[in-house]
VOKOL-591244 format. One record per residue (C-alpha): residue in three letters; y, x, z; residue number from 1. Coordinates in Angstrom, 1 decimal, decimal comma. Last residue first. Layout:
{'ala' {Y X Z} NUM},
...
# end
This chain:
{'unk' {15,9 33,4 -49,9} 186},
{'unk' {18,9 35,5 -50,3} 185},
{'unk' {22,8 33,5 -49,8} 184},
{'unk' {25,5 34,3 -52,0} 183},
{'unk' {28,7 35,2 -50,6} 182},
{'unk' {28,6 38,0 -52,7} 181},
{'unk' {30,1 40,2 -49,7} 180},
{'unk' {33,6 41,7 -50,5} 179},
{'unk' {33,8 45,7 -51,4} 178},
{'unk' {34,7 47,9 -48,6} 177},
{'unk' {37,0 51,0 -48,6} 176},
{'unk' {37,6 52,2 -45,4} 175},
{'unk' {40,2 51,9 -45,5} 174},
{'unk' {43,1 48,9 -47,1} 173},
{'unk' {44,0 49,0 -50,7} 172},
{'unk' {47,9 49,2 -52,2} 171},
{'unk' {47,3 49,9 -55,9} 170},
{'unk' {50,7 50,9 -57,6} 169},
{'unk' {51,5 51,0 -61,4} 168},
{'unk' {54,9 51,7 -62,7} 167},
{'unk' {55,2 51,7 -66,5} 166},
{'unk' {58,3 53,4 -68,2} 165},
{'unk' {62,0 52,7 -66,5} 164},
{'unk' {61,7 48,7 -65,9} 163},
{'unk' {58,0 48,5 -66,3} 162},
{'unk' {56,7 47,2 -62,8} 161},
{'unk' {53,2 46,3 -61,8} 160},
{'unk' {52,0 45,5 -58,2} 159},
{'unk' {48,2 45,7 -57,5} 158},
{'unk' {46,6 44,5 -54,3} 157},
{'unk' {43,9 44,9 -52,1} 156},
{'unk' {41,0 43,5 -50,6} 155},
{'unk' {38,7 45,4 -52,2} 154},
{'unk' {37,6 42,2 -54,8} 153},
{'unk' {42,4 42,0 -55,1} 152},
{'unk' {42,2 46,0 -56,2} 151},
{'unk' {39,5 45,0 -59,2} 150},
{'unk' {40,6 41,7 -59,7} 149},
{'unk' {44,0 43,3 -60,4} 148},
{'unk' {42,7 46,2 -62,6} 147},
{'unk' {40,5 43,8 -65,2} 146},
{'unk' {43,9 42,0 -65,5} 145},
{'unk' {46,2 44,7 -66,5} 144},
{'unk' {43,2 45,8 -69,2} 143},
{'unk' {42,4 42,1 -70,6} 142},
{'unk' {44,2 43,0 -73,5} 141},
{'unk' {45,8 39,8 -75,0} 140},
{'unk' {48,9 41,3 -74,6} 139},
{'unk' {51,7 40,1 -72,7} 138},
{'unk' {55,0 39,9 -74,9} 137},
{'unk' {58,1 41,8 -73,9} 136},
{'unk' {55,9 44,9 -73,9} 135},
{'unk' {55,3 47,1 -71,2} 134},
{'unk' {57,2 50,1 -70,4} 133},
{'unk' {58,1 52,9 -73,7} 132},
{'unk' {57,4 55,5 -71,5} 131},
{'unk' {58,2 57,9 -68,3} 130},
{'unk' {55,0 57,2 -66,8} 129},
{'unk' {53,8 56,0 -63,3} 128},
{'unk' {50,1 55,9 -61,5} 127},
{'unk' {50,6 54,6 -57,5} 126},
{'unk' {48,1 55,3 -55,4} 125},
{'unk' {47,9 53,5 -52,1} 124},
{'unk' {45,7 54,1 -49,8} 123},
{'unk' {46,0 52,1 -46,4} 122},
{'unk' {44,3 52,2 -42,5} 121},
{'unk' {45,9 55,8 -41,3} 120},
{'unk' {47,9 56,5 -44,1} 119},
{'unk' {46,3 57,9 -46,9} 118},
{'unk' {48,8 58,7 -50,5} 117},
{'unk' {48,2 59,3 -53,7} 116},
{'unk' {50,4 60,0 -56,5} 115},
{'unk' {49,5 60,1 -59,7} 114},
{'unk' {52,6 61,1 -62,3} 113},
{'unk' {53,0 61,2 -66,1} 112},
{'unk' {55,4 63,1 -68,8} 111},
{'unk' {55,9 63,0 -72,2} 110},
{'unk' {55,4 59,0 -72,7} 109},
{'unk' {54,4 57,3 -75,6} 108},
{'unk' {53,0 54,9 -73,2} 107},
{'unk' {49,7 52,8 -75,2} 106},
{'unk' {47,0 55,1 -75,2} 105},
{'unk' {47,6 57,6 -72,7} 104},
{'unk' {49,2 55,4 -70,0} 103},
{'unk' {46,2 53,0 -71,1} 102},
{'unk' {43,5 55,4 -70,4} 101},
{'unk' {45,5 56,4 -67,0} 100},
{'unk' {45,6 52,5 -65,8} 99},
{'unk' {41,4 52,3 -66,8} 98},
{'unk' {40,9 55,2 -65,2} 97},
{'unk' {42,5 54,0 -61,8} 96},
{'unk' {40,5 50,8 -62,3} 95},
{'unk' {37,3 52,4 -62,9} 94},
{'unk' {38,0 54,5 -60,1} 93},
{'unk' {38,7 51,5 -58,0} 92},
{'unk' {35,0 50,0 -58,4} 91},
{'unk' {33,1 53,0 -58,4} 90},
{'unk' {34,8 53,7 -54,7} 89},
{'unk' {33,8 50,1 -53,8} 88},
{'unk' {29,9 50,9 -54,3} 87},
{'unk' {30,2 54,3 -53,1} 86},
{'unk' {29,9 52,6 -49,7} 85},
{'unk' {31,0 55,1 -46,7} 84},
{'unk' {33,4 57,3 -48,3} 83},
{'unk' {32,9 60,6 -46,4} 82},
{'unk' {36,1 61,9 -44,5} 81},
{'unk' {36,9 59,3 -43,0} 80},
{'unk' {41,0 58,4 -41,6} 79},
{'unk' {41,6 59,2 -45,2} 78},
{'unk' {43,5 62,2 -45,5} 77},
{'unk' {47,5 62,5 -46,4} 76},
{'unk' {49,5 63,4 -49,5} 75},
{'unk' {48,0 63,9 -53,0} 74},
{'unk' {50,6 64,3 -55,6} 73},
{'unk' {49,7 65,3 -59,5} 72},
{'unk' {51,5 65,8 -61,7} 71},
{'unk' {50,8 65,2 -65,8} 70},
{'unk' {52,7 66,8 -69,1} 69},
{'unk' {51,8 64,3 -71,9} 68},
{'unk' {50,3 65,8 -75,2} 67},
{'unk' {47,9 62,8 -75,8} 66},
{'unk' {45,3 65,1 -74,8} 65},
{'unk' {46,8 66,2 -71,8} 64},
{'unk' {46,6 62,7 -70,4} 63},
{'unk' {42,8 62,5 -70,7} 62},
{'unk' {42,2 65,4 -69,4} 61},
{'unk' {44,5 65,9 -66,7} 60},
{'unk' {43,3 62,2 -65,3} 59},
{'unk' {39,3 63,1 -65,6} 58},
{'unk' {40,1 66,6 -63,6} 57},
{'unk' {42,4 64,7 -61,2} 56},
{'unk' {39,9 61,3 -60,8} 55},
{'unk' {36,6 64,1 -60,2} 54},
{'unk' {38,9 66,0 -57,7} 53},
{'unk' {40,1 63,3 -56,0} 52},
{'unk' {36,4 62,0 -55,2} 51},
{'unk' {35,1 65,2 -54,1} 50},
{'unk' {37,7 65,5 -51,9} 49},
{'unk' {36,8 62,0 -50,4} 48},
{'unk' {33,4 63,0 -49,7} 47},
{'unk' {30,6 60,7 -51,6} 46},
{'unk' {27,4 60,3 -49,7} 45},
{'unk' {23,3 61,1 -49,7} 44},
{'unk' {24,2 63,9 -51,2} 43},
{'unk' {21,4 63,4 -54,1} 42},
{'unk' {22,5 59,9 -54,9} 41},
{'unk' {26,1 60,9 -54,6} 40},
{'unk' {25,0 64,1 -57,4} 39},
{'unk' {23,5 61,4 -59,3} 38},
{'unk' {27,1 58,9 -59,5} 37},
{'unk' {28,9 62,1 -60,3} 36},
{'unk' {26,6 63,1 -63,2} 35},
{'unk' {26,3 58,9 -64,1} 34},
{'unk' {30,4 59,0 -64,7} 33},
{'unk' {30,6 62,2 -66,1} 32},
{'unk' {28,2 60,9 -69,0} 31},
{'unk' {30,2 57,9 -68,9} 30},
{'unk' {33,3 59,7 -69,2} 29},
{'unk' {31,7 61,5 -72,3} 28},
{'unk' {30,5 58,5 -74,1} 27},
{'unk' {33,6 56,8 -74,0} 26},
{'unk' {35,5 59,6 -74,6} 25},
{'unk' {33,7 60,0 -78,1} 24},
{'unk' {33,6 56,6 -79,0} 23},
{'unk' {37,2 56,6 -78,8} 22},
{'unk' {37,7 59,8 -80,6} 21},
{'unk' {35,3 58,1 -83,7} 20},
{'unk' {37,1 55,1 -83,5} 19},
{'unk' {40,5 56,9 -84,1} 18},
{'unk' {38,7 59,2 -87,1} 17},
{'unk' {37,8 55,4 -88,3} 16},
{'unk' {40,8 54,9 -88,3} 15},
{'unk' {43,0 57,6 -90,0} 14},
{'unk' {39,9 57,7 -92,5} 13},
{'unk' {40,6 54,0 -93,5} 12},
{'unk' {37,5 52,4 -95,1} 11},
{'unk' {35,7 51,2 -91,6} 10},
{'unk' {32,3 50,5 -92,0} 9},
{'unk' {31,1 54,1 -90,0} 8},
{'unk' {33,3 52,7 -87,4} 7},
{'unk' {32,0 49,2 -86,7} 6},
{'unk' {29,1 50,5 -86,4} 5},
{'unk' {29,3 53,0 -84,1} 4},
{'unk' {32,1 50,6 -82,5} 3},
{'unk' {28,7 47,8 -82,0} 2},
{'unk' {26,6 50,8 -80,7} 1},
# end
């Protein structure tokens, strides 16, 4: 509501047109985000195909629209078929969209890869551009640092590297589990 707002203020056609796109995908990815989260709700559980499917279709669309050419790798199957809490699997697909909404925002790149890989206890998936890298500067974004809590809360980590275009790569162990609260239910 607040970039609504925000938006319909805005004096600058060129940006509020940009607010308006943004507003759009938001609303759209969460609308795919609550169809995927009811159709694990009526499953009863989340396959792993499923999964790669939703985060290709999501990744090809977002990319594509920035007119960047995108592969796709998947190598491997997870040791389980079914992901057992969708809980954590929410968690790093927010963090994988969140590294392709930036490649898209920010790269200037013409061309993007995902690879993922299963190994028998790991996934790794490592999302990589041809662009402009990161700047000199850190940003005040919190976007870099929302993804590394994300992969350290499963137990995982996330390396960064922008020497040739922006390299990122989540290293996670399987199953996927996210960490008890620690808090104690009386």
């Amino acid at each position: 509501p607040m970039l609504a707002s925000l938006g319909r203020e805005e004096e600058a056609a060129e940006v509020r047109e940009e607010m308006m796109r943004h507003i759009q995908t938001m609303a759209l990815e969460g609308n795919r985000e609550v169809r995927s989260l009811m159709n694990t709700l009526e499953n009863g559980e989340l396959h792993w195909t499923d999964w790669l499917r939703d985060l290709r279709d999501y990744s090809q669309n977002i990319v594509q629209r920035m007119g960047t050419r995108l592969n796709w790798h998947s190598r491997g199957q997870s040791p389980q078929p079914v992901i057992g809490d969708p809980t954590p699997a929410i968690s790093l697909t927010r963090a994988v969209k969140e590294a392709v909404h930036n490649l898209s925002r920010h790269s200037k790149a013409t061309e993007a890869s995902i690879d993922i890989e299963f190994q028998n206890d790991l996934l790794e998936i490592l999302v990589a551009d041809n662009g402009c890298g990161l700047p000199e500067a850190p940003s005040r974004g919190r976007g870099l640092k929302n993804m590394k809590r994300r992969a350290e809360e499963l137990g995982g980590t996330l390396s960064v590297s922008a020497d040739a275009g922006t390299r990122l790569r989540f290293s996670l162990p399987l199953p996927l589990k996210y960490p008890e609260s620690g808090l104690a239910v009386a």
